[in-house]
C-alpha positions as CSV (number, residue, x, y, z in Angstrom):
1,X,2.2,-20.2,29.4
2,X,0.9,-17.9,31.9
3,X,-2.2,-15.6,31.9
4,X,0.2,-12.8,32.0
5,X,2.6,-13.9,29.0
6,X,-0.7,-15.1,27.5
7,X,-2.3,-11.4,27.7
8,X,1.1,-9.7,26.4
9,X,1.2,-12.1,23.8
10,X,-2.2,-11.3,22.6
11,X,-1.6,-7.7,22.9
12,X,1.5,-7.8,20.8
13,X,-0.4,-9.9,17.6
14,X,-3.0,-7.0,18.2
15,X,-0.4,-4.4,17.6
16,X,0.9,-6.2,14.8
17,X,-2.4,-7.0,13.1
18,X,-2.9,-2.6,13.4
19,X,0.6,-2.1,11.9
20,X,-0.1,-4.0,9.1
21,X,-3.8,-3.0,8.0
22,X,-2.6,0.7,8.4
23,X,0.7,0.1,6.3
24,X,-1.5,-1.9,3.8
25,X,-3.9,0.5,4.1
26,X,-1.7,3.7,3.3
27,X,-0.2,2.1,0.3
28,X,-3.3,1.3,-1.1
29,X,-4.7,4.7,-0.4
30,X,-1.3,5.7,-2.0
31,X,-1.7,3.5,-5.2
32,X,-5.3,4.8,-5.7
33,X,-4.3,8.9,-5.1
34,X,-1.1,8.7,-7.6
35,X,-0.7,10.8,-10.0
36,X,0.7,9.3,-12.7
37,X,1.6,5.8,-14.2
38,X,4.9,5.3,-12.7
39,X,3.7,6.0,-9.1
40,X,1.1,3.6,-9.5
41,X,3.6,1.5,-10.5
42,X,5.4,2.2,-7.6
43,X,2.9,1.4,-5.3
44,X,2.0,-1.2,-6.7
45,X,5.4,-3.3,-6.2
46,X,5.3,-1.8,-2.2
47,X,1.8,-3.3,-1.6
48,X,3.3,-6.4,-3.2
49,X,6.5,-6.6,-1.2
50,X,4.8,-5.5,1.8
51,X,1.8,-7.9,1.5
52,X,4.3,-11.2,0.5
53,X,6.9,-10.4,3.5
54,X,4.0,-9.7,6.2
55,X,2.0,-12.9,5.2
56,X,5.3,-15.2,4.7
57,X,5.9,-13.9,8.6
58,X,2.1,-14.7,9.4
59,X,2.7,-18.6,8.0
60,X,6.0,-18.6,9.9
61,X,8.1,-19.4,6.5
């Protein structure tokens, strides 16, 4: 691998890393604002979903 594919590749787990805080961050953000029950709810199985398929493609599974 070359320092160039090297540098891109590091860039693009960078981006990816951002993407996923934010998204993970906005659910939570989402879960703890709701208004009632069934948003929490909601929410709640997104984070989960979210979380599972984002660290199953972190472990390469």
């Amino acid at each position: 691998m070359s320092r160039l594919d090297y540098q891109k590749y590091r860039i693009d787990k960078i981006i990816e890393l951002a993407k996923f805080c934010f998204s993970l961050g906005l659910l939570c953000f989402l879960v703890i604002k709701a208004p009632n029950e069934a948003t929490q709810v909601v929410g709640t199985a997104g984070a989960f979903i979210l979380g599972g398929s984002k660290f199953k493609d972190k472990l390469g599974l």
